[in-house]
KESE-57760 format. One line per field, with one value per residue (C-alpha): residue number from 1; residue in one letter; y negated, x negated, z negated. Coordinates in nm, 3 decimals. Layout:
<vozas>
num	NUM / ...
residu	A / ...
c2	Y / ...
c1	X / ...
c3	Z / ...
</vozas>
This chain:
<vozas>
num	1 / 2 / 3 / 4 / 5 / 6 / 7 / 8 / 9 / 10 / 11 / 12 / 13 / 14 / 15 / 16 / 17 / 18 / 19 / 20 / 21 / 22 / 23 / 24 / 25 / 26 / 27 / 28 / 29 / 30 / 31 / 32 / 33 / 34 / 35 / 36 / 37 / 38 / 39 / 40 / 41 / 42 / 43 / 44 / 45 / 46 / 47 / 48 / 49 / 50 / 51 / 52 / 53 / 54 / 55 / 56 / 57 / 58 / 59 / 60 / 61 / 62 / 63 / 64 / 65 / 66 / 67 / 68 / 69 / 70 / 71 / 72 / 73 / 74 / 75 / 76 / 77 / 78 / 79 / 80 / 81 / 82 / 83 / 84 / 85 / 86 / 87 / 88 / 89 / 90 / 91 / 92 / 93 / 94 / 95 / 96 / 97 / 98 / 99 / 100 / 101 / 102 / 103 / 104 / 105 / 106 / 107 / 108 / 109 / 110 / 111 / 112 / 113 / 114 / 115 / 116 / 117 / 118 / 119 / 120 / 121 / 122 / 123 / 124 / 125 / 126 / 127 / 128 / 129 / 130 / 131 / 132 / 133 / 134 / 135 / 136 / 137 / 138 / 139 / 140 / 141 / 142 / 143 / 144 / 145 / 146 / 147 / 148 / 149 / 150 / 151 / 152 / 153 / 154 / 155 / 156 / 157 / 158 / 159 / 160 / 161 / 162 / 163 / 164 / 165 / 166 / 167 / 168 / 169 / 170 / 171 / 172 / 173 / 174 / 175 / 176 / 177 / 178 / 179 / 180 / 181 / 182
residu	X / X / X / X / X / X / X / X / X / X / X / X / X / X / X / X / X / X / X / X / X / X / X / X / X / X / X / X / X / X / X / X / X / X / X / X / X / X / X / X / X / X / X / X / X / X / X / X / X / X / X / X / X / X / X / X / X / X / X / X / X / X / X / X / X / X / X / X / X / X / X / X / X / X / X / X / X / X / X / X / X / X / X / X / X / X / X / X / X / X / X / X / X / X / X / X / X / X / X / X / X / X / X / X / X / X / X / X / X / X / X / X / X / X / X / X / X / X / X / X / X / X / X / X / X / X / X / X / X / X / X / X / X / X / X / X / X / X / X / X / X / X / X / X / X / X / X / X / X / X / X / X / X / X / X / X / X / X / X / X / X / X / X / X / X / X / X / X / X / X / X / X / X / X / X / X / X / X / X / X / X / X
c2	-0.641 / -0.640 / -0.439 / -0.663 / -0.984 / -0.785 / -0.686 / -1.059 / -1.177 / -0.923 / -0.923 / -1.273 / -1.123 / -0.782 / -0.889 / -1.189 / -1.219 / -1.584 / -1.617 / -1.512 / -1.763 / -1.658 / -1.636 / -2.035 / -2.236 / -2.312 / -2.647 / -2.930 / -3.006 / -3.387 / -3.426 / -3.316 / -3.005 / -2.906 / -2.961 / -2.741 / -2.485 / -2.416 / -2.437 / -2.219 / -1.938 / -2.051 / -2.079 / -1.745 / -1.873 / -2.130 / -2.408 / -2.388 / -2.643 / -2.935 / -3.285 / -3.501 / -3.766 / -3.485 / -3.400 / -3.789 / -3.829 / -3.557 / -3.696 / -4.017 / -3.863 / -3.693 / -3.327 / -3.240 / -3.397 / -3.677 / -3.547 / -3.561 / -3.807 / -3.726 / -3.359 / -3.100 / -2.819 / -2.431 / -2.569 / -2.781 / -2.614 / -2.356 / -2.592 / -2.725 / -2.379 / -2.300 / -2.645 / -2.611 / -2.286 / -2.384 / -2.745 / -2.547 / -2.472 / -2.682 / -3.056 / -3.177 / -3.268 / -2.905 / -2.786 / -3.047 / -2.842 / -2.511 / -2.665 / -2.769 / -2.419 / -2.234 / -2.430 / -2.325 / -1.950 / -1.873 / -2.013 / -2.126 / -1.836 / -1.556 / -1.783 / -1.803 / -1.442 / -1.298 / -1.592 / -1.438 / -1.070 / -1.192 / -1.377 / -1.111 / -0.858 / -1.024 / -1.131 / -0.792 / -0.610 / -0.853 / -0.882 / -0.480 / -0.310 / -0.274 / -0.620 / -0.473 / -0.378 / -0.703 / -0.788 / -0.501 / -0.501 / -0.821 / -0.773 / -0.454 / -0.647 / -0.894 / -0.633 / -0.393 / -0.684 / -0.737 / -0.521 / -0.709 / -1.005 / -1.352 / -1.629 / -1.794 / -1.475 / -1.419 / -1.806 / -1.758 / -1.471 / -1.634 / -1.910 / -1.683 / -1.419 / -1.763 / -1.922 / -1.572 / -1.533 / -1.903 / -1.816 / -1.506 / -1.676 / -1.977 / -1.721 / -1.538 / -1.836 / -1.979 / -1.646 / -1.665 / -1.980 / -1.902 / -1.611 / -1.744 / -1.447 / -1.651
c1	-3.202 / -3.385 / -3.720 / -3.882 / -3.842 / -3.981 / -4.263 / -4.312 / -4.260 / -4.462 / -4.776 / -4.959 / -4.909 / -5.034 / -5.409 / -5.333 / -5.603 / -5.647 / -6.026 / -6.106 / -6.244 / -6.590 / -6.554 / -6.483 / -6.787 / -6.961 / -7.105 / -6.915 / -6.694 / -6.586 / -6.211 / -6.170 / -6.376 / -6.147 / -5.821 / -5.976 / -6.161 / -5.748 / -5.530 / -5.781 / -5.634 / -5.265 / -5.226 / -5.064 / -4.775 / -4.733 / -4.516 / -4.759 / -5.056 / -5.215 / -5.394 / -5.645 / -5.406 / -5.200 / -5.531 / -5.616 / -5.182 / -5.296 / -5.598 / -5.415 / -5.145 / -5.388 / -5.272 / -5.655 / -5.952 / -6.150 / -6.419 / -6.779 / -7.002 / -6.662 / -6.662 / -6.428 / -6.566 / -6.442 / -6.189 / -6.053 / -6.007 / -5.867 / -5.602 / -5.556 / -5.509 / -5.221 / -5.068 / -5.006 / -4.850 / -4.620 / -4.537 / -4.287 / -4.093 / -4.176 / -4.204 / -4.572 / -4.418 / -4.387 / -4.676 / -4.882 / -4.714 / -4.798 / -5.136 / -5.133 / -4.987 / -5.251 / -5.510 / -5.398 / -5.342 / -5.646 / -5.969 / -5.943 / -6.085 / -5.898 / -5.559 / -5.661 / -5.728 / -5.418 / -5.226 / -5.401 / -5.294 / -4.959 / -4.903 / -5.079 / -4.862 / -4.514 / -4.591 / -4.665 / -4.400 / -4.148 / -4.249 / -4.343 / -4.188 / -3.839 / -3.751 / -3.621 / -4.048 / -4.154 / -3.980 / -4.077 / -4.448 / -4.522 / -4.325 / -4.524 / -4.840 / -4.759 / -4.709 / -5.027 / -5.279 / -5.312 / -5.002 / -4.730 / -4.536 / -4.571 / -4.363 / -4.648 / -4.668 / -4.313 / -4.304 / -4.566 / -4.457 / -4.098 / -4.273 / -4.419 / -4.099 / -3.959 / -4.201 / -4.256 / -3.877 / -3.844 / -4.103 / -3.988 / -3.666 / -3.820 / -3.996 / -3.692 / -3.495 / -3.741 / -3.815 / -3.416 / -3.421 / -3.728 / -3.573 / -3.249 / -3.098 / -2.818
c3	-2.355 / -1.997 / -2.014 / -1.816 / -2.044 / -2.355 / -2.198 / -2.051 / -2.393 / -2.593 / -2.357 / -2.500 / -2.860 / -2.783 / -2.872 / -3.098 / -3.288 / -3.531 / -3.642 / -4.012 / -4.271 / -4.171 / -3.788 / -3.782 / -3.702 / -4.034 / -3.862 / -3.825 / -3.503 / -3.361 / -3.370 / -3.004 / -3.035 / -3.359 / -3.163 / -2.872 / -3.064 / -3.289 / -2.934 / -2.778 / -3.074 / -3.058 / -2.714 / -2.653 / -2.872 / -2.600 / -2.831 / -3.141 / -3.066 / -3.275 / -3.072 / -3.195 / -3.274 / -3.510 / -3.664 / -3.739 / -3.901 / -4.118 / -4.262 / -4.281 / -4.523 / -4.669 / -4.610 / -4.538 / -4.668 / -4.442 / -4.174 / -4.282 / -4.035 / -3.784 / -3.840 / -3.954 / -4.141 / -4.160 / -4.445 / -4.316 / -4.000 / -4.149 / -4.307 / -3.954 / -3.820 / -4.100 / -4.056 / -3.666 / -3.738 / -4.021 / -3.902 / -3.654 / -3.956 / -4.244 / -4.339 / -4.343 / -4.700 / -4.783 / -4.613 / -4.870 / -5.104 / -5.004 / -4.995 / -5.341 / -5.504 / -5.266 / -5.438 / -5.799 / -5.724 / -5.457 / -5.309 / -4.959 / -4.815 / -4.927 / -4.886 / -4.501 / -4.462 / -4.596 / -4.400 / -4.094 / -4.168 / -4.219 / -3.946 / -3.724 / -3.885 / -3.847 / -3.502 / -3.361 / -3.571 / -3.431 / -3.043 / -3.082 / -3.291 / -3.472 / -3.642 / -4.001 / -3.987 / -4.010 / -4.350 / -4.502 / -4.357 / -4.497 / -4.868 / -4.843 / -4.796 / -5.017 / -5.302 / -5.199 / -5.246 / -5.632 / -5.732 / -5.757 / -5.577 / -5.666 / -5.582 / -5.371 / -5.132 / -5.128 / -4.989 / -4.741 / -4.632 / -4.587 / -4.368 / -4.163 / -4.094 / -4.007 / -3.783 / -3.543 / -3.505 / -3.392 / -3.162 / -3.039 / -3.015 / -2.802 / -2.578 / -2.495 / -2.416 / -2.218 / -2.018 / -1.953 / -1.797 / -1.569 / -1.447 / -1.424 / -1.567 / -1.765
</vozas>
């Protein structure tokens, strides 16, 4: 594999950082400002992104609750910021879902965090790193925090493996064609 596409590709990760439950602004933000304030965070993964009009379809199908006097709040941004993520790989059916079993097993909070890790985690271990890592890395994870695995971790985690080899995948194929390396 060419040197030079790797590091191309690995460079936006590098410092990848998505904003823990308590960094997100606990005052409200208009629909705009949401959409803005999330693709200002995803847009080193270039493909993931979310638009006012996707934040509005969501409300509509009720995947995340209505805005307060036109604001989103840190949960629901939170929700936004784990839906524009996993809607590159899942149904907005499933991601309901995963919604729904997050809420019986863990408050939103600590369900964002330890999606954050994750994701942060897998990402870097597969732009960085050898790719076997980032399976083990996260079933590690998954089994360090409270001891065992669970079938809601092992899911997540699943999701996540999933969505940062699509977009490592996308990346490289898209590096390919600008360099016309084919």
């Amino acid at each position: 594999m060419n040197e030079h596409i790797l590091s191309k590709m690995a460079d936006p990760i590098h410092n990848f950082h998505l904003p823990r439950y308590q960094e997100i602004p606990d005052v409200g933000l208009y629909l705009e400002q949401t959409a803005k304030y999330i693709d200002s965070y995803l847009s080193p993964l270039e493909d993931i992104s979310i638009t006012g009009s996707m934040i509005s379809n969501y409300v509509k199908k009720k995947i995340i609750n209505n805005p307060v006097k036109k604001q989103y709040g840190r949960d629901q941004i939170a929700a936004l910021i784990f839906i524009a993520v996993a809607k590159s790989v899942l149904s907005l059916d499933n991601i309901h879902m995963m919604f729904e079993i997050q809420r019986q097993t863990y408050d939103n909070a600590t369900a964002y965090n330890y999606f954050c890790s994750e994701f942060e985690l897998i990402l870097h271990h597969v732009f960085e790193s050898d790719q076997a890592d980032a399976k083990t890395g996260a079933a590690h994870n998954a089994k360090k925090e409270h001891g065992t695995f669970s079938n809601e971790k092992t899911m997540l985690c699943n999701m996540i493996i999933t969505v940062a080899h699509k977009i490592y995948l996308d990346r490289y194929f898209s590096l390919l064609r600008d360099e016309d390396t084919i």
